[in-house]
C-alpha positions in Angstrom: 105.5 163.3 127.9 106.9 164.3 131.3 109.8 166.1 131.3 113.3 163.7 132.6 111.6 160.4 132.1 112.0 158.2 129.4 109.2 156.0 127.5 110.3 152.6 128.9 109.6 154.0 132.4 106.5 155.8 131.6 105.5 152.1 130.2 106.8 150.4 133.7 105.0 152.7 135.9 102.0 152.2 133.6 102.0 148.3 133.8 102.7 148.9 137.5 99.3 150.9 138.3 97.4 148.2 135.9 99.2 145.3 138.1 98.1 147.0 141.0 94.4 147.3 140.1 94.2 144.3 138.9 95.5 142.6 142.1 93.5 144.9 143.5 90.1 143.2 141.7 91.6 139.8 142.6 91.6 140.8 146.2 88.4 142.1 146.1 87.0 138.9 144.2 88.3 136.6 146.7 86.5 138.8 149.7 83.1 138.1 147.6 84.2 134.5 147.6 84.7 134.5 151.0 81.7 136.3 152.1 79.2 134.2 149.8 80.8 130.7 151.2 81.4 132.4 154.9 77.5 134.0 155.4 76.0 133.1 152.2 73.1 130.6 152.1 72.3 127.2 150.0 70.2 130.1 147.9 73.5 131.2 146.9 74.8 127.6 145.1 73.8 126.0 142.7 72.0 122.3 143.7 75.2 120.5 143.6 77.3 122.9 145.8 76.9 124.4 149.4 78.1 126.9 151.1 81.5 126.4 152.7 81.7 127.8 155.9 85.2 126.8 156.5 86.8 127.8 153.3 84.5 131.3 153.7 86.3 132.0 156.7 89.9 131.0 155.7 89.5 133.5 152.6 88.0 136.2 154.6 91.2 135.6 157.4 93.5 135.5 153.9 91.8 138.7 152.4 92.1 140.6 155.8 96.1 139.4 156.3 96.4 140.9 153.1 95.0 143.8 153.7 96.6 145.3 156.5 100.1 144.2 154.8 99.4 146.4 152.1 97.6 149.1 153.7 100.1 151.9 152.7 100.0 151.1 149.4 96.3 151.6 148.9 95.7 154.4 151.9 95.4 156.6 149.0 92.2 155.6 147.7 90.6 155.0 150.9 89.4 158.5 150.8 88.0 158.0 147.7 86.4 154.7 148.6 84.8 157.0 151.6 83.7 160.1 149.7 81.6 157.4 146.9 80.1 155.8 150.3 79.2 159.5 151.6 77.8 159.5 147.9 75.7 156.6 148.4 74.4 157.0 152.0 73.1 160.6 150.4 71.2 158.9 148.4 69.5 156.3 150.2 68.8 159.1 152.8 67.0 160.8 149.7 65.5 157.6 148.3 64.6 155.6 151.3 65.9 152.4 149.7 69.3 151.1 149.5 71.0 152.4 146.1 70.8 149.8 143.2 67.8 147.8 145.2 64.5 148.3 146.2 65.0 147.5 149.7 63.7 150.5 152.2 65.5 151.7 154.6 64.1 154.0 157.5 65.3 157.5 157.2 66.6 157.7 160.2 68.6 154.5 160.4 70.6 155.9 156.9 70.8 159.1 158.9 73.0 157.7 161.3 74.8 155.8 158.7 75.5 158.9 156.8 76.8 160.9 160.0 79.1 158.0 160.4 80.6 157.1 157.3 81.1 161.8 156.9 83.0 161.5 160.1 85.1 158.6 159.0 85.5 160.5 155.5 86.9 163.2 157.0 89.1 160.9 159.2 90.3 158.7 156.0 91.9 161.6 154.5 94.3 162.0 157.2 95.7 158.3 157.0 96.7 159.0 153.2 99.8 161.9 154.9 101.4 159.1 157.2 102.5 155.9 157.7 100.0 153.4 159.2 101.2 151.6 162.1 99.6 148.4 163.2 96.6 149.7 165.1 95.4 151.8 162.1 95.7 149.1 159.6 94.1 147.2 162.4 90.8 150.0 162.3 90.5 150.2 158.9 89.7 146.6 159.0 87.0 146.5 161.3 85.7 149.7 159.7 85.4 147.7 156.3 84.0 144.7 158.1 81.4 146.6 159.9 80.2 148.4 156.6 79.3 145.1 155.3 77.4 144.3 159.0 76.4 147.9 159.3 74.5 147.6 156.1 72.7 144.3 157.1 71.8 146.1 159.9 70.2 148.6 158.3 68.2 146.3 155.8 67.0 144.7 159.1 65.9 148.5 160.4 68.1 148.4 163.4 70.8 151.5 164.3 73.5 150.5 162.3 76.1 149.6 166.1 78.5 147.6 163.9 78.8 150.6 161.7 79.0 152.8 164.4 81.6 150.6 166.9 83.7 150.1 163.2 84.3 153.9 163.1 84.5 154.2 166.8 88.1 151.6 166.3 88.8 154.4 163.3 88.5 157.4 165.9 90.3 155.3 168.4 93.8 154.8 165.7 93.2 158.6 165.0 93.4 159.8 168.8 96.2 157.8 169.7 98.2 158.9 166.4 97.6 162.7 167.1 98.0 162.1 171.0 101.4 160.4 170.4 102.4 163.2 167.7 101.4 165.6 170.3 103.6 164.5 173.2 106.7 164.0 170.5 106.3 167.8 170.0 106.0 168.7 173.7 109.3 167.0 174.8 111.7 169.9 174.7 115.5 168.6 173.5 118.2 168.4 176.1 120.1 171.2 174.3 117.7 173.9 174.8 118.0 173.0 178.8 
């Protein structure tokens, strides 16, 4: 038991993280949703049900507005979600397949993959240390929209551009946050005049 806290709020901050992941499931569940009905085909339904592009799209729009409200709560993980996708473009490099499929990939297409998703792994990790204004929550969206594309890209045997243009909004968010940090410690106080 940690020292200065009590059961009851050992058991609060324990139904708190399980809330939280399993919201976090939920969220995830509706982007499936949302990506079957939005892209999906009538391969995906059963005989009586189709594909609902409409509804597809409105979840998608739903999932997204929700996740760049809660960005800073889960900007912790995002590292980890990075470092398991550096995992897994390892080994399809190794393979030649995508992981969990027997789909091939050209080595050189996952290459690229795998030098993108290391530089936005090593970009992730300083997003968990601040607060994320608009534009970052903004990039990390387009980021996790573009893995999805990126990886039908790849299937497909083409360079991976909505991968790479997804990390490029990452790199952008980064720049301007360490470009406005740098001018806010340039400007030299009116006392030391």
């Amino acid at each position: 038991m940690n020292h200065g806290t009590t059961i009851k709020q050992q058991m609060e901050s324990g139904f708190r993280r399980a809330g939280g992941w399993l919201l976090g499931i939920a969220w995830f569940g509706l982007v499936i949703w949302g990506m079957i009905n939005a892209l999906g085909t009538e391969a995906n339904f059963s005989e009586a049900h189709h594909p609902s592009r409409v509804l597809g799209y409105f979840l998608l729009t739903f999932a997204g507005v929700i996740f760049i409200i809660t960005a800073n709560r889960w900007k912790r993980v995002f590292p980890g979600i990075m470092l398991a996708a550096t995992l897994g473009s390892l080994l399809e490099l190794e393979h030649g397949h995508v992981v969990n499929s027997s789909v091939l990939v050209p080595r050189s297409v996952v290459f690229i993959q795998l030098i993108v998703i290391v530089a936005v792994t090593a970009l992730s990790f300083t997003f968990k240390d601040r607060a994320l204004n608009i534009l970052d929550r903004l990039a990390i969206l387009a980021f996790a929209a573009s893995v999805y594309l990126g990886g039908e890209e790849a299937i497909e045997h083409k360079v991976p551009l909505d991968l790479i243009i997804g990390a490029a909004c990452v790199f952008v968010a980064w720049a301007i946050d360490r470009w406005r940090n740098s001018r806010s410690h340039d400007v030299i106080p009116r006392e030391e005049l």
